[in-house]
DSSP file (Angstrom, degrees, kcal/mol; ACC not computed):
  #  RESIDUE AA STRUCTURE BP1 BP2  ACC     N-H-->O    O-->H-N    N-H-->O    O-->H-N    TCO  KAPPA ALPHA  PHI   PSI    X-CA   Y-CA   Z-CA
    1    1 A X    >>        0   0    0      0, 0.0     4,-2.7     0, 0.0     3,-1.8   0.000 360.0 360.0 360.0 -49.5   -3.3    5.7    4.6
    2    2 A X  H 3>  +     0   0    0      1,-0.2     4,-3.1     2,-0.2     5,-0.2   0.797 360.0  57.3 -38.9 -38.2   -0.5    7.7    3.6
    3    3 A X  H 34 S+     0   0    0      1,-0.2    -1,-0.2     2,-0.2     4,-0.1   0.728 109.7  40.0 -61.9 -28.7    1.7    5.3    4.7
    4    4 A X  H X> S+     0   0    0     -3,-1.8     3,-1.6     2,-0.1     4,-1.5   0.820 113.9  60.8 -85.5 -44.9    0.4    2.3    2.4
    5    5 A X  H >X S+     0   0    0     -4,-2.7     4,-3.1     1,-0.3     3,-0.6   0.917  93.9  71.8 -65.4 -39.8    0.0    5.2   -0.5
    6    6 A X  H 3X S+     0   0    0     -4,-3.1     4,-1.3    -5,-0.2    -1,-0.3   0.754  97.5  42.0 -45.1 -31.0    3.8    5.9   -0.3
    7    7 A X  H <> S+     0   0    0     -3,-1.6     4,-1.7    -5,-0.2    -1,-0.2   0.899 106.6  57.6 -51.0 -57.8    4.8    3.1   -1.7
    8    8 A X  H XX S+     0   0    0     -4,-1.5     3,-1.6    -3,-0.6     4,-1.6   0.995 109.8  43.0 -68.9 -67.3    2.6    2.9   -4.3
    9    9 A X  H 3X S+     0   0    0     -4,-3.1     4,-1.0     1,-0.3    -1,-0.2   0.882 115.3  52.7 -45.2 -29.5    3.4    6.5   -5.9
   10   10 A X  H 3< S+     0   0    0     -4,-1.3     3,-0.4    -5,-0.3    -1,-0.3   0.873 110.9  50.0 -69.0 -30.4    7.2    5.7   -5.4
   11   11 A X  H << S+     0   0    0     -4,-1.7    -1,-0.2    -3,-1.6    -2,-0.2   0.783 128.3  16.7 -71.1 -55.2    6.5    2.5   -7.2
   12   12 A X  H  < S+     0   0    0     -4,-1.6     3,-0.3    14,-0.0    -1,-0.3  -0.088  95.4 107.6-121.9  34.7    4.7    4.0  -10.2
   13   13 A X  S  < S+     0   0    0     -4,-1.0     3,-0.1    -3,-0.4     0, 0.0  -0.720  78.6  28.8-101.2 167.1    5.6    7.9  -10.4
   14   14 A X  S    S+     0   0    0     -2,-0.2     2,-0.4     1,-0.2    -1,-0.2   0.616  97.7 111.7  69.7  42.5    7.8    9.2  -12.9
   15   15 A X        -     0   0    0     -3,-0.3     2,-0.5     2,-0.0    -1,-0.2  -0.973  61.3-138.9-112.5 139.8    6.9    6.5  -15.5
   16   16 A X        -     0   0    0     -2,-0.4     2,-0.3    -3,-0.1     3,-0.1  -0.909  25.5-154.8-141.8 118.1    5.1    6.6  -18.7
   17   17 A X        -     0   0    0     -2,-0.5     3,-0.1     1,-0.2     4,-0.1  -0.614  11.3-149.9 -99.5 129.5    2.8    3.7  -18.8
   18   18 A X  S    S+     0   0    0     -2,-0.3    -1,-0.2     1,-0.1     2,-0.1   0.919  80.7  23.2 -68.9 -72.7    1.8    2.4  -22.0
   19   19 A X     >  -     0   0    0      1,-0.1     4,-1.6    -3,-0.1    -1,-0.1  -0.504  69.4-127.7 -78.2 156.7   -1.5    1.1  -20.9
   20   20 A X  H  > S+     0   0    0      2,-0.2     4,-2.3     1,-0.1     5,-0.4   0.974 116.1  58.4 -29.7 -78.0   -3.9    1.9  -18.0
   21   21 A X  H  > S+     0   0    0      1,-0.3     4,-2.0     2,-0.2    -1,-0.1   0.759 105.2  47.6 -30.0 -60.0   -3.6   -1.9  -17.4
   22   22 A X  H  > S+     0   0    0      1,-0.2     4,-2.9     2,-0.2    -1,-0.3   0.931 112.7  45.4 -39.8 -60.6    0.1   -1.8  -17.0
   23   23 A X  H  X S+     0   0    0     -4,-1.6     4,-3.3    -3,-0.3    -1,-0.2   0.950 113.0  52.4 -55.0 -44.0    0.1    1.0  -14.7
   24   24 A X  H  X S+     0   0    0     -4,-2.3     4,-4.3     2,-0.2    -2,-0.2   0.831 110.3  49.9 -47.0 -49.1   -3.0   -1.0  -12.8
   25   25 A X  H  X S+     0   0    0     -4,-2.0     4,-4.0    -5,-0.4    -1,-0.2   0.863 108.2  54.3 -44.4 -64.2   -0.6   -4.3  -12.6
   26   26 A X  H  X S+     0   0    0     -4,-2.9     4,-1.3     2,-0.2    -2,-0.2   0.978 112.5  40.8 -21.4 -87.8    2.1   -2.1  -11.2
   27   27 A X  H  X S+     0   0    0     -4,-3.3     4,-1.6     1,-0.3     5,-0.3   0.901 116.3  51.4 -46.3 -47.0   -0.3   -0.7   -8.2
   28   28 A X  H  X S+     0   0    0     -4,-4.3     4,-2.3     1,-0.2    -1,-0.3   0.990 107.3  51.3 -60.4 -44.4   -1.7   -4.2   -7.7
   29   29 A X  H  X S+     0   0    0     -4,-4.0     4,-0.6     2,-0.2     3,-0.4   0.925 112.7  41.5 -52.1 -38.4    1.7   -5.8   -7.4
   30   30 A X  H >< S+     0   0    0     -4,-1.3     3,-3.5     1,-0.2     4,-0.3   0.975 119.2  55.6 -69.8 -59.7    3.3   -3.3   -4.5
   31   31 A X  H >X S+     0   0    0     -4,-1.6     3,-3.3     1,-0.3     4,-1.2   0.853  94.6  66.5 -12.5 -49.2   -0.7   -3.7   -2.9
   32   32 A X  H 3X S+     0   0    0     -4,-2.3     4,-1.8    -3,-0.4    -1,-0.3   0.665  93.6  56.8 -95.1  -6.1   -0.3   -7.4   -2.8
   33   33 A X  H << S+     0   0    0     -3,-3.5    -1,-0.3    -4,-0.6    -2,-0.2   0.360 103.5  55.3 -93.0  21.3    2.4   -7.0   -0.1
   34   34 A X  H <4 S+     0   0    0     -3,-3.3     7,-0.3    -4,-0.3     4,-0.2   0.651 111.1  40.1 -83.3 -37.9    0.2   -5.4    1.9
   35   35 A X  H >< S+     0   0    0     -4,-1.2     3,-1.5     1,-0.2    -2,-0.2   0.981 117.7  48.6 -81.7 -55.2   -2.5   -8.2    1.7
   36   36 A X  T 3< S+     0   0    0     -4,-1.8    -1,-0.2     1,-0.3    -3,-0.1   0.301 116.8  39.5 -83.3  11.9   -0.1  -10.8    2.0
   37   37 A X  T >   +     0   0    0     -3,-0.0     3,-2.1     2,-0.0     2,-0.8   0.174  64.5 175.5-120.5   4.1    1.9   -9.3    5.1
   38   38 A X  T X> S+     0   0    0     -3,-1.5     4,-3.0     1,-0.3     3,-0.7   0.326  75.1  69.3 -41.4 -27.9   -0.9   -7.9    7.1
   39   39 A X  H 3> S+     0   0    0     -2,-0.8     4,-2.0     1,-0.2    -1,-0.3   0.942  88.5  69.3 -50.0 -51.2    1.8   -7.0    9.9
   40   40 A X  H <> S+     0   0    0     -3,-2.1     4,-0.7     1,-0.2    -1,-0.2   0.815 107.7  30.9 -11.9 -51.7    2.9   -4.5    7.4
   41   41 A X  H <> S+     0   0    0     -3,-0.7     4,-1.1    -7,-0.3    -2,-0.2   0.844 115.9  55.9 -97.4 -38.9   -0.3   -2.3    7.8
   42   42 A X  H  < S+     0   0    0     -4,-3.0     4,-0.4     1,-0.2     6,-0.3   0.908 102.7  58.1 -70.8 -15.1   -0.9   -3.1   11.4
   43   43 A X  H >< S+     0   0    0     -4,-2.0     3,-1.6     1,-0.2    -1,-0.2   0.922 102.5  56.9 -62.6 -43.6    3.1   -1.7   12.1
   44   44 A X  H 3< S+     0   0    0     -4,-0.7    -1,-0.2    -5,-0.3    -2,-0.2   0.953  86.7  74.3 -55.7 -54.2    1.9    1.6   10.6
   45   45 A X  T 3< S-     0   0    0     -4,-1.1     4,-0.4     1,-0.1     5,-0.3   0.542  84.8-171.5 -24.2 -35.4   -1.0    1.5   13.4
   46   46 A X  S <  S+     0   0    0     -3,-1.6     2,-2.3    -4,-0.4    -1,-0.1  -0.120  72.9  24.1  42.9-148.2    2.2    2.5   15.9
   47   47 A X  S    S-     0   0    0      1,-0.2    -1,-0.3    -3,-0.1    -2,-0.1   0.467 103.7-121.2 -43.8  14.8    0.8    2.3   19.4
   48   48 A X  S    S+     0   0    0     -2,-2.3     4,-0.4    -6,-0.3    -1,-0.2   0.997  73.6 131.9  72.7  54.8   -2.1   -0.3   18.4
   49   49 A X  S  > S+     0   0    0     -4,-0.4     4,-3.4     2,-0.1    -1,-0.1   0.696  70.6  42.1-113.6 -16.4   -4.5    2.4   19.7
   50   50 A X  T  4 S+     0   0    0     -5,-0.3    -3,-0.1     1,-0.2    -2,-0.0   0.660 111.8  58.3 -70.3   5.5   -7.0    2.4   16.8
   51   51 A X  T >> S+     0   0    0      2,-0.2     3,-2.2     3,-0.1     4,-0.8   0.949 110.6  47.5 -95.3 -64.6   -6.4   -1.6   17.0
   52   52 A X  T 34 S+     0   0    0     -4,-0.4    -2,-0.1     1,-0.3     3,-0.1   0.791 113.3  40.7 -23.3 -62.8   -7.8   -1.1   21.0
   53   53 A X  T 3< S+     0   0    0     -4,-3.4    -1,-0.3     1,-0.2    -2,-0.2  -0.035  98.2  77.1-106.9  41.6  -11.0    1.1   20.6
   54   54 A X  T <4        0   0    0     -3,-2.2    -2,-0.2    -5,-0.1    -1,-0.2   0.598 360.0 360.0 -93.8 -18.6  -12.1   -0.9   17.4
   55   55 A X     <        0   0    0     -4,-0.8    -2,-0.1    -3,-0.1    -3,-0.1   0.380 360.0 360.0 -83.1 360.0  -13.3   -3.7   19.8
């Protein structure tokens, strides 16, 4: 989880957000190259063992 989370804080820390909504927009955009890469997340996975004993 950490690995996806990194992003996201580097993405939105040290910024002074007018709105919630702004800030929200932010998180979803870095997010949405998660969803829309799914190799992304599975690369964190490193030796594919949780990938193994989920089946």
């Amino acid at each position: 989880m950490e690995q996806v989370w990194d992003p996201v804080k580097r993405h939105v820390s040290n910024t002074i957000w007018k709105t919630l909504d702004d800030m929200e927009a932010a998180i979803t955009e870095v997010l949405r190259a998660f969803r829309e890469h799914a190799e992304r997340v599975w690369s964190f996975l490193g030796d594919r063992w949780l990938i193994r004993n989920a089946v």
